[in-house]
C-alpha positions as a printed Julia matrix, in Angstrom:
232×3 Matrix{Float64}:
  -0.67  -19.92   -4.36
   1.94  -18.01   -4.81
   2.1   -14.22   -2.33
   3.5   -10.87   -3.47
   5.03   -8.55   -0.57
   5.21   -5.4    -1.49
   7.13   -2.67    0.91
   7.5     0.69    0.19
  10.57    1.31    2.14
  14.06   -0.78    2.71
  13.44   -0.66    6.01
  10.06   -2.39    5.72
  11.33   -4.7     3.38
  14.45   -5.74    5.23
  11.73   -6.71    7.89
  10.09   -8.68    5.74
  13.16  -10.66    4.22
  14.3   -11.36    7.66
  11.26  -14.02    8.13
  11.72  -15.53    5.25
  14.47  -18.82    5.67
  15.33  -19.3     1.98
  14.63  -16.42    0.2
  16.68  -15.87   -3.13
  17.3   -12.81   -5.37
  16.15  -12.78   -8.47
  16.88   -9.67  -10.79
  13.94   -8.0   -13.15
  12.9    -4.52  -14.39
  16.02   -3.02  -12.46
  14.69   -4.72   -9.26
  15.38   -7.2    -6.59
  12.91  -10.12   -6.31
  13.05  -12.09   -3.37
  12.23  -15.28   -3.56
  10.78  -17.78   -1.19
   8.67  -19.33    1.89
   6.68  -18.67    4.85
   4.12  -20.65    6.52
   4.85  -23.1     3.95
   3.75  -20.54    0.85
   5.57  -19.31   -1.45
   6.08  -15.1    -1.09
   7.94  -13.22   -3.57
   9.04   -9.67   -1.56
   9.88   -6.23   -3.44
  10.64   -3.11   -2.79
   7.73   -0.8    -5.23
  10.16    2.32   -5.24
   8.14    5.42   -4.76
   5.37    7.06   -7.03
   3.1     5.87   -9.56
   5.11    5.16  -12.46
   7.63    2.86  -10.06
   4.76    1.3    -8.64
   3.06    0.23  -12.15
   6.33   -1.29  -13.21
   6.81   -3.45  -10.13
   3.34   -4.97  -10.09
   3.64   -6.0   -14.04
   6.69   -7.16  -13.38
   5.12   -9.32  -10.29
   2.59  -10.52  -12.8
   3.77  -11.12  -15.62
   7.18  -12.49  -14.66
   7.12  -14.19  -11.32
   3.08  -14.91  -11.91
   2.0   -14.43   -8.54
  -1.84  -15.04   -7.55
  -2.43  -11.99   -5.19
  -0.52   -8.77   -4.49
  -0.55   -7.27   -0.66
   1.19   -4.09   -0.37
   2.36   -2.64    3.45
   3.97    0.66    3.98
   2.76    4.01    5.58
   0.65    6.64    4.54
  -0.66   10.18    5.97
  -3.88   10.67    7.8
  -6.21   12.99    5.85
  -9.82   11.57    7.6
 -11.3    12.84   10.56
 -10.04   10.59   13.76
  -7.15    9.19   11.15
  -4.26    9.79   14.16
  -0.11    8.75   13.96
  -0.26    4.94   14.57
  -3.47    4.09   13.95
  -3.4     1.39   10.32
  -6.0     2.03    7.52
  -6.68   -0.78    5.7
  -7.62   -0.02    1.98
 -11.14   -1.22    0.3
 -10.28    1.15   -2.77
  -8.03    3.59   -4.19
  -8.26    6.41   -6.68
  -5.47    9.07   -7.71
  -5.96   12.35   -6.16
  -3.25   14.29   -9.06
  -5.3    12.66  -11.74
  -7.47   16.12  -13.86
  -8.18   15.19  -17.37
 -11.27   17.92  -17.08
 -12.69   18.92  -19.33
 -12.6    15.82  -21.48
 -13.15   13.47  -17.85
 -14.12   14.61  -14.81
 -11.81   15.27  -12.39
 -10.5    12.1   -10.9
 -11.84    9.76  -13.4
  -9.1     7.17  -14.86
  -9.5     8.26  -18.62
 -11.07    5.36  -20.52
 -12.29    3.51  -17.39
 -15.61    5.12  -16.92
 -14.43    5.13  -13.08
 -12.14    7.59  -10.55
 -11.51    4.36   -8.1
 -10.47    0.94   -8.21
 -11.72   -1.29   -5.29
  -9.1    -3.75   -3.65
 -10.25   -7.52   -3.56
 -12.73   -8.08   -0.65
 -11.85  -11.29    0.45
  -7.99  -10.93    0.34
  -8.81   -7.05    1.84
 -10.85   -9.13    4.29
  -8.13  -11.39    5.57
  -5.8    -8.23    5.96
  -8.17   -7.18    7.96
  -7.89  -10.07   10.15
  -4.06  -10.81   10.24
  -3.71   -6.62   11.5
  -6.14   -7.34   14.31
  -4.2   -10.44   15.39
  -0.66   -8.76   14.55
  -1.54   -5.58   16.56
  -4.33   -5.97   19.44
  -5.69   -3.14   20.5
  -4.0    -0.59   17.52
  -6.71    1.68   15.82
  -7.96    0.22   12.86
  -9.55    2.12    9.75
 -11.13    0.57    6.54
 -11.96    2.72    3.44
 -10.98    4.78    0.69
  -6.94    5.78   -0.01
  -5.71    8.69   -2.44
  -2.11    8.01   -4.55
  -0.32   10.94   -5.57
   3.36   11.82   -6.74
   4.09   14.42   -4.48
   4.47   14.01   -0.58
   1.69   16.0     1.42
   3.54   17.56    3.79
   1.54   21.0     4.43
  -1.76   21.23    6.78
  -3.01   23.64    3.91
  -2.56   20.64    1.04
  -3.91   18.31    3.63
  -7.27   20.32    4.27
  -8.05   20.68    1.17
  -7.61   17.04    0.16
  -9.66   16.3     2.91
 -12.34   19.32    1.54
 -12.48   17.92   -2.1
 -12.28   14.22   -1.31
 -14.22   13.83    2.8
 -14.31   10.04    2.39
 -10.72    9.76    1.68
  -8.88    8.22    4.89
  -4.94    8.46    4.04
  -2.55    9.79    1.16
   0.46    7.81   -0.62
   2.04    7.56   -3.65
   1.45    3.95   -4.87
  -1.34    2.18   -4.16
  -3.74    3.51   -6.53
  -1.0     1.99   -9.68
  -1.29   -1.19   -7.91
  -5.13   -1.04   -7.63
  -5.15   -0.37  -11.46
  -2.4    -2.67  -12.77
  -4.5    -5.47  -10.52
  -7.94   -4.74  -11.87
  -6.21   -5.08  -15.53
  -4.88   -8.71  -14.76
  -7.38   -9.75  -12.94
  -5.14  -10.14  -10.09
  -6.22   -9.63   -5.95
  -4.8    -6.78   -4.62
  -5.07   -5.52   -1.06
  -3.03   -3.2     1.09
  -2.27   -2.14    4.72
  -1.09    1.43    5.5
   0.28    2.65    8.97
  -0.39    6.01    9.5
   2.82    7.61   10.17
   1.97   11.81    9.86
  -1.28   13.81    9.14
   0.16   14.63    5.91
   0.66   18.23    7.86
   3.36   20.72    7.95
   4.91   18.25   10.47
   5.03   15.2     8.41
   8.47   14.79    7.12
  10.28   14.98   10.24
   7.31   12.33   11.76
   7.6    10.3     8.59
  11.72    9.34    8.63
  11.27    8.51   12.43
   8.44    6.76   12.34
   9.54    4.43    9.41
  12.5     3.6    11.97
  10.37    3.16   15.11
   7.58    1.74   14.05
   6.35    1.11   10.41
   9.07   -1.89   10.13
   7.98   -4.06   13.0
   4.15   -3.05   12.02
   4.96   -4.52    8.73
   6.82   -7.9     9.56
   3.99   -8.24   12.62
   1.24   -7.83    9.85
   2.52   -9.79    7.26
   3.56  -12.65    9.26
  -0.05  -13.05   10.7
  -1.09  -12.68    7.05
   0.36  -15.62    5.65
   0.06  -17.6     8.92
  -3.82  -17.41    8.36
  -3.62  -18.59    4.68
């Protein structure tokens, strides 16, 4: 069984390399592929870059040249749902791209082609997520459901009400997951993913977002991880 890490900044990837003993760089798609072990399985760590496109290219490349079994993607994201709060960690059970239109031909949302506006995230690998947060980080707020990728950065309370308006059941806003979610569902390949909430994707959230990524995201990240692959 081999484990794809995927971080979405160096700082949460440096975290991550510094558990593995033996990891070795391997160079693809204009990437860094780390190599190795923990827990006695093999983990191959990279850095997705930011947005969509980035994202896409990084899981292919996960797939179809370092053939991994699953994909588990930590980073951060920005609290759109009600009681969604700075530190609290959603856990994904789909994903859908909240930039996507192709009305009138599709309705809005809807993946052209795919009959669907969401891709759902492997529920036994999204299950033992699950898990390995509650044993990382006791007594942190936990949140399971839907996540929305974009390629901008919400960063206004107007842009965040009105995601929140048009999509209520949406819990947190990125800019990655939903490639992954697709790019998965293509190959056939588990995906799941772990967000810490590190803004409310408000007028606030840049200067909250480079802190937080410093402060906290890392160690949330190496905590979560660690308990991941420690559980199988």
């Amino acid at each position: 069984m081999r484990t794809a890490i995927v971080a979405a900044m160096h700082q949460e990837l440096a975290a991550v390399l510094a558990l593995l003993p033996d990891e070795q760089k391997q160079a693809a798609a204009g990437r860094e592929f780390w190599v190795g072990h923990l827990h006695g399985q093999e983990v191959v760590a990279v850095l997705s870059r930011i947005g969509k496109v980035a994202a896409a290219t990084t899981a292919t490349a996960l797939i179809e040249r370092f053939h991994v079994d699953r994909i588990v993607f930590t980073g951060v994201a920005g609290g759109i749902g009600r009681g969604v709060h700075r530190g609290d960690v959603v856990v994904a059970n789909g994903f859908l791209q909240h930039d996507l239109d192709a009305s009138p031909i599709f309705p809005r949302y809807e993946v052209p082609l795919y009959g669907t506006d969401r891709f759902a995230t492997d529920a036994a690998l999204t299950q033992a997520l699950e898990a390995a947060v509650r044993r990382a980080l006791p007594g942190t707020h936990l949140h399971r459901g839907l996540v929305a990728s974009g390629d901008r950065f919400v960063s206004s309370a107007a842009e965040s009400r009105a995601l929140h308006f048009a999509l209520p059941d949406v819990l947190a806003v990125e800019m990655e997951g939903a490639a992954f979610a697709q790019v998965c569902h293509d190959y056939r390949v588990p995906f799941a993913a772990v967000r810490t909430v590190s803004d409310r994707a408000d007028d606030a959230a840049h200067g909250d977002f480079l802190q937080f990524i410093e402060d906290v995201a890392s160690r949330h990240s190496a905590a979560i991880v660690e308990a991941f692959l420690a559980g199988g």
